[in-house]
DOKE-78532 format. One record per residue (C-alpha): residue in three letters; y, z, x. Coordinates in steps of 0.25 Angstrom, whole numbers, padded with zeros to 4 digits, always signed. Example, Ala and Ser with C-alpha at 12.3 -4.5 7.8 and 13.67 -1.06 7.14 Angstrom:
ALA-0018+0031+0049;SER-0004+0029+0055;
***
This chain:
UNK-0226-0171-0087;UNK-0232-0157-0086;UNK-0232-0155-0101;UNK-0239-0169-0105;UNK-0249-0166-0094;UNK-0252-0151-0100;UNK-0252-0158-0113;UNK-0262-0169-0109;UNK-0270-0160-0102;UNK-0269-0151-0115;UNK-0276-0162-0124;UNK-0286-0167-0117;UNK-0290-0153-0115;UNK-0292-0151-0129;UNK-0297-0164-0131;UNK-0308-0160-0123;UNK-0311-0149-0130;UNK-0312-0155-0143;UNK-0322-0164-0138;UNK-0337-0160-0139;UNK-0346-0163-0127;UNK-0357-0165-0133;UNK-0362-0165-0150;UNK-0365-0151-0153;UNK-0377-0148-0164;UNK-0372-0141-0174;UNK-0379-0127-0177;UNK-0380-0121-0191;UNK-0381-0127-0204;UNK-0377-0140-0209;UNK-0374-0138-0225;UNK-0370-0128-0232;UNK-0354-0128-0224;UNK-0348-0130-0239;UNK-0353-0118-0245;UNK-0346-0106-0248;UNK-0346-0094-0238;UNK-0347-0087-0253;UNK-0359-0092-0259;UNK-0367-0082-0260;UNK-0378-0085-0273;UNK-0384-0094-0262;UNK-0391-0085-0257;UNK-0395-0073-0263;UNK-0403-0061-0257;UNK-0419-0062-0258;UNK-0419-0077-0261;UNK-0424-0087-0251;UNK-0411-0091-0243;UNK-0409-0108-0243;UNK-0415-0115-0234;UNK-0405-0121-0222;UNK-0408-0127-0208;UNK-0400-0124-0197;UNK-0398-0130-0183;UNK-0403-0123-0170;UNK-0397-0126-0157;UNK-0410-0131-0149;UNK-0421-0130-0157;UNK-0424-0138-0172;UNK-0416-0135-0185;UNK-0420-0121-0193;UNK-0424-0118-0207;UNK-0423-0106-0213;UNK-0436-0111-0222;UNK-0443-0111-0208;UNK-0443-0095-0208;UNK-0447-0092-0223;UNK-0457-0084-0225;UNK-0460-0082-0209;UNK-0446-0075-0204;UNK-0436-0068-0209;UNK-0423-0075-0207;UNK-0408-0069-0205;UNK-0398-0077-0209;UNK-0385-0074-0202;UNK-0372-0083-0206;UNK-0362-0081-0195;UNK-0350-0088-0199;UNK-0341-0090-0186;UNK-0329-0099-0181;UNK-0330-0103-0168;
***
């Protein structure tokens, strides 16, 4: 009786922690996941990097296009497993 209450307390533990409270929004860019981590005649130094928009967590989606010519932009690729 001790083991199947362990057990059942065990799944709906981890039932619960599957389940999502509430639909995240999901930060960073939407295309681009089948290119190769390798491809790098894409971009080439000195030419004008291709334009993407990314989503931003409380405020609207941003451009790269929106700072040409007015900022200079660093582009930082963090590539992490959470």
């Amino acid at each position: 009786m001790i083991r199947s209450s362990k057990f059942l307390i065990s799944l709906v533990s981890f039932m619960v922690g599957c389940v999502s409270e509430n639909d995240e929004m999901v930060l960073g860019p939407v295309d681009g996941f089948d290119l190769s981590g390798l491809d790098l005649e894409r971009v080439q130094a000195g030419h004008l990097a291709p334009d993407f928009t990314l989503s931003a967590l409380n405020q609207p989606p941003i451009t790269l296009s929106e700072f040409r010519g007015s900022k200079n932009v660093v582009l930082v690729f963090y590539r992490g497993k959470w």
